[in-house]
C-alpha positions as CSV (number, residue, x, y, z in Angstrom):
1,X,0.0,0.0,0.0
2,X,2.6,2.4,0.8
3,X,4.5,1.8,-2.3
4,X,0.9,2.7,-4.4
5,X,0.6,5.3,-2.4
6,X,3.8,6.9,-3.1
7,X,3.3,5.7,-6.8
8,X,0.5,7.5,-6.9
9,X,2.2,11.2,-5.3
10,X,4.7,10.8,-8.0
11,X,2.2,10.8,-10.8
12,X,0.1,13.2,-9.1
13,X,2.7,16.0,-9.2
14,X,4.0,15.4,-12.9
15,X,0.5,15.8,-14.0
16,X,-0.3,19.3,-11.7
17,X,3.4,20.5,-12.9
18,X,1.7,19.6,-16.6
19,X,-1.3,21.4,-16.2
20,X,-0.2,24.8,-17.1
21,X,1.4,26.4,-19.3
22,X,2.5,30.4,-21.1
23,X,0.2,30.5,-23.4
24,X,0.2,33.8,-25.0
25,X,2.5,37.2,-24.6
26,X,2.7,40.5,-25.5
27,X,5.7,42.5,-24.4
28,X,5.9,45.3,-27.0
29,X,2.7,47.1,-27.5
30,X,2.1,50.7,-29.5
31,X,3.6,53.7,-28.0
32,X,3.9,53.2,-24.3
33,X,3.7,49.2,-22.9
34,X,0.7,49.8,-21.3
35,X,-1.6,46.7,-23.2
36,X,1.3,43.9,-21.7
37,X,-0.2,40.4,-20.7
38,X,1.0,37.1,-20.1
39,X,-1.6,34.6,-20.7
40,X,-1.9,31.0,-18.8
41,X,-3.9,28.1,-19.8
42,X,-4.5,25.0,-17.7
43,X,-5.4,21.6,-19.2
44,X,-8.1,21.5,-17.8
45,X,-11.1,24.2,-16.8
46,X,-11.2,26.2,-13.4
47,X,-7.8,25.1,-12.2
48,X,-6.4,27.2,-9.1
49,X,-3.0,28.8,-9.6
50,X,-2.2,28.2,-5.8
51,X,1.7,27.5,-5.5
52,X,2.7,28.9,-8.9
53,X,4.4,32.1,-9.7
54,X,5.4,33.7,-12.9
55,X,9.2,34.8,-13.0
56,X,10.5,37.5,-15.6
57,X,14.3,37.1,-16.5
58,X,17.0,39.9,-18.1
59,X,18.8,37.6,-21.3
60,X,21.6,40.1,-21.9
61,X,23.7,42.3,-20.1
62,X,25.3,42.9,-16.5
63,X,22.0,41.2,-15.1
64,X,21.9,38.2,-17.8
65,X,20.0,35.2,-16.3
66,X,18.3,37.2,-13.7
67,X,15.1,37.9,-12.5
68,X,14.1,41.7,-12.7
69,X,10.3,40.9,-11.7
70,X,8.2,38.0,-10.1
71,X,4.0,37.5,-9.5
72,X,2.2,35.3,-7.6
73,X,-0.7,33.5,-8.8
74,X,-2.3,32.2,-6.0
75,X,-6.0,33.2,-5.6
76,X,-6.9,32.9,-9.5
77,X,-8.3,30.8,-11.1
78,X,-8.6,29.5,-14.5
79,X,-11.5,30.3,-16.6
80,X,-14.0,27.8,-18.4
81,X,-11.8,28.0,-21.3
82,X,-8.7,26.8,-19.0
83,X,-7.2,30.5,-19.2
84,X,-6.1,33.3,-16.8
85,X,-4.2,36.9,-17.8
86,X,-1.9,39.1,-16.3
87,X,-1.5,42.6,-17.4
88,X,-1.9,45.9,-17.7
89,X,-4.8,47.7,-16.7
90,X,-5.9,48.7,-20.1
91,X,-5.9,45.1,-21.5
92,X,-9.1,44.0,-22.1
93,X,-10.9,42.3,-20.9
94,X,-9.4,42.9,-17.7
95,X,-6.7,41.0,-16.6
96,X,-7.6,38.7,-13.7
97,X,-4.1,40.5,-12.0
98,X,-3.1,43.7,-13.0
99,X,0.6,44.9,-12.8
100,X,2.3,48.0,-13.3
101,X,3.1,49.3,-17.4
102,X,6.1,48.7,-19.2
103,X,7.1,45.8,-16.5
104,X,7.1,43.3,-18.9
105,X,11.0,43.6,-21.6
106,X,10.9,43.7,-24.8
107,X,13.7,41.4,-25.1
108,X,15.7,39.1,-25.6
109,X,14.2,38.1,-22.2
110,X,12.4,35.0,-20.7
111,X,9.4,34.2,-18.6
112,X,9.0,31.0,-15.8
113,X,6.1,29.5,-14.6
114,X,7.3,27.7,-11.8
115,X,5.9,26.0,-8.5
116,X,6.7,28.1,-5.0
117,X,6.1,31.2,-3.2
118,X,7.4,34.8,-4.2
119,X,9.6,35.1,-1.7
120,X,11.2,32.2,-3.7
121,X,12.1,35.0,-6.3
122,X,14.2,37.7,-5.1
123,X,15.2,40.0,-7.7
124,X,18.2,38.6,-9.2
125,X,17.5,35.1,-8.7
126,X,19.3,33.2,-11.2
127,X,17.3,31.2,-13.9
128,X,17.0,27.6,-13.2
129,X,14.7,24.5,-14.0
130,X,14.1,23.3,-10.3
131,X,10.3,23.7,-10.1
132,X,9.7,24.9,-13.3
133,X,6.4,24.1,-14.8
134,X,7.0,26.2,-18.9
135,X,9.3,28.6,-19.5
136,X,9.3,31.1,-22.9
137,X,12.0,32.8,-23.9
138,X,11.2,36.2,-26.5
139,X,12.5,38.7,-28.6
140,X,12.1,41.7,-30.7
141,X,14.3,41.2,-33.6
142,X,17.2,40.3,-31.4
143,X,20.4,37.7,-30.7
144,X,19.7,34.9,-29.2
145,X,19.9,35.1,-25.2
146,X,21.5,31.6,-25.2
147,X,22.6,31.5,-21.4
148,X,19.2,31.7,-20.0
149,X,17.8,29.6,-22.4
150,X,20.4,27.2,-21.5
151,X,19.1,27.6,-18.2
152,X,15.4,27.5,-18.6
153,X,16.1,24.3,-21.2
154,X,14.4,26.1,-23.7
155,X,15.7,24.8,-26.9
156,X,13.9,28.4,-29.2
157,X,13.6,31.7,-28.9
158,X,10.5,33.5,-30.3
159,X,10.7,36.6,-31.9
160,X,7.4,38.9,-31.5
161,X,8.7,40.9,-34.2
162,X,9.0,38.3,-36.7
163,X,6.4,39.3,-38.7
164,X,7.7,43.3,-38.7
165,X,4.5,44.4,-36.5
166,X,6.1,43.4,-33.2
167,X,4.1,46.4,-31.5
168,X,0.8,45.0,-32.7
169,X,1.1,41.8,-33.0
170,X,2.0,38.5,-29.9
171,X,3.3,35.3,-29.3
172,X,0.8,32.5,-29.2
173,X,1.0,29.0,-28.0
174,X,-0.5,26.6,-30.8
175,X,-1.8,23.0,-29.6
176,X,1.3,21.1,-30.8
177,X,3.3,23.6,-28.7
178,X,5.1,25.3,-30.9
179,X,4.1,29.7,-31.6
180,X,2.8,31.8,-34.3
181,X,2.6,35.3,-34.1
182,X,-0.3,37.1,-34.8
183,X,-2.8,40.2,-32.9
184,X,-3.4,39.5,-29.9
185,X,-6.1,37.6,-28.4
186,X,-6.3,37.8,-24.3
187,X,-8.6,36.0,-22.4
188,X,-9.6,33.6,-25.6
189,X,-8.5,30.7,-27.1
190,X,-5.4,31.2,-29.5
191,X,-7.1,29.0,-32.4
192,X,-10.5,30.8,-31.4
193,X,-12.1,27.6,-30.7
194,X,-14.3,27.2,-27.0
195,X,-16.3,29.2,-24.8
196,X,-16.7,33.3,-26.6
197,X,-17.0,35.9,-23.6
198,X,-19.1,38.9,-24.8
199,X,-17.1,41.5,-23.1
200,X,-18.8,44.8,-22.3
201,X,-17.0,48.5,-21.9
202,X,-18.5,51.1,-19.8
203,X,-17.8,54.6,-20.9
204,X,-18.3,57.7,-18.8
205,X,-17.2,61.5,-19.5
206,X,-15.1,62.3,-16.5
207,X,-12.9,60.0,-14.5
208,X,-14.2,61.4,-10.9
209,X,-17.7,62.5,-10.0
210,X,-19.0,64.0,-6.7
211,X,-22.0,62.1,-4.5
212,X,-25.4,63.0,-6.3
213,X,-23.8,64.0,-9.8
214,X,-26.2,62.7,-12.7
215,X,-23.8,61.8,-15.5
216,X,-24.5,59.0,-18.4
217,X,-23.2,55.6,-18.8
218,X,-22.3,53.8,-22.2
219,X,-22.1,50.5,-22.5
220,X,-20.3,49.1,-25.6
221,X,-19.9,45.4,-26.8
């Protein structure tokens, strides 16, 4: 029994370490980086992200194969469609975390999904594979950061801007795991298949209003 049992832990943790993975970024965006997102998707539907924490790595310079910027996930959730974003504030629709503009490089950088706690990630931690669930390494047009991808065991580096619209354009997981690039698509399935959210956008004419102003409301689909 104890043998099954521990049989059955193995198995159990090399199919929650499976479960997730990047599945969509956008580092450069038009004019100021303030429409970044990284996109998750879990195997299956409505899977916590308790225990997993996104890591953000420099791949050149005096800071190569270090973090510069770390997130927990815990508290979300995946979506019917087996997806959660991070972002910006202005991605829509909102991100289910929002962090601050321009966090996200432009490249050649790399991004970690691994299993742990922030405090696990001190800026400058060093890249490594030890709990790491997916790892994506990106660029705009640029070299190669072959350390960290050493390091992350990433074998490619995609480049956002291989199309020339790098600024309007991101890097999507397909379902055989390799990436295309094309616009963006957050909070939706990359190949447009499964469950369509109709979003709505509420517009209003001021950002502020004092208690007992009338103002109108616009909603837009």
């Amino acid at each position: 029994m104890r043998k099954l049992l521990f049989a059955f832990t193995i198995l159990s943790c090399i199919a929650g370490r499976a479960q997730v993975v990047i599945n969509e970024l956008d580092s450069d965006t038009p004019s100021t980086d303030d429409l970044e997102f990284v996109e998750l998707k879990s195997a299956t539907p409505n899977f916590p992200l308790n225990g997993y924490v996104l890591v953000f790595f420099n791949g050149t310079g005096t800071n190569a194969t270090k973090s510069y910027y770390a997130i927990s996930l815990s508290g979300l959730t995946t979506d019917v469609n087996g997806i959660a974003v991070v972002g910006n504030t202005l991605v829509s629709p909102v991100p289910d975390r929002v962090f601050s503009n321009s966090i996200i490089q432009n490249g050649p950088d790399g991004i970690g999904l691994y299993l742990g706690s922030l405090s696990d990630f001190p800026m400058n931690t060093t890249a490594t594979t030890s709990n790491l669930v997916d790892a994506l390494v990106h660029d705009t047009s640029d070299a190669d950061a072959t350390a960290l991808m050493a390091l992350l065991g990433v074998s490619a580096q995609i480049d956002e801007n291989a199309n020339g619209l790098g600024s309007t354009q991101s890097i999507q997981r397909k379902s055989d795991g390799t990436y295309e690039i094309k616009p963006p698509t957050p909070g939706a399935n990359n190949d447009g298949s499964g469950f369509i959210y109709n979003g709505v956008k509420i517009n209003v004419a001021a950002n502020t209003y004092n208690e007992g102003d009338s103002f109108n409301i616009t909603f837009t689909t």
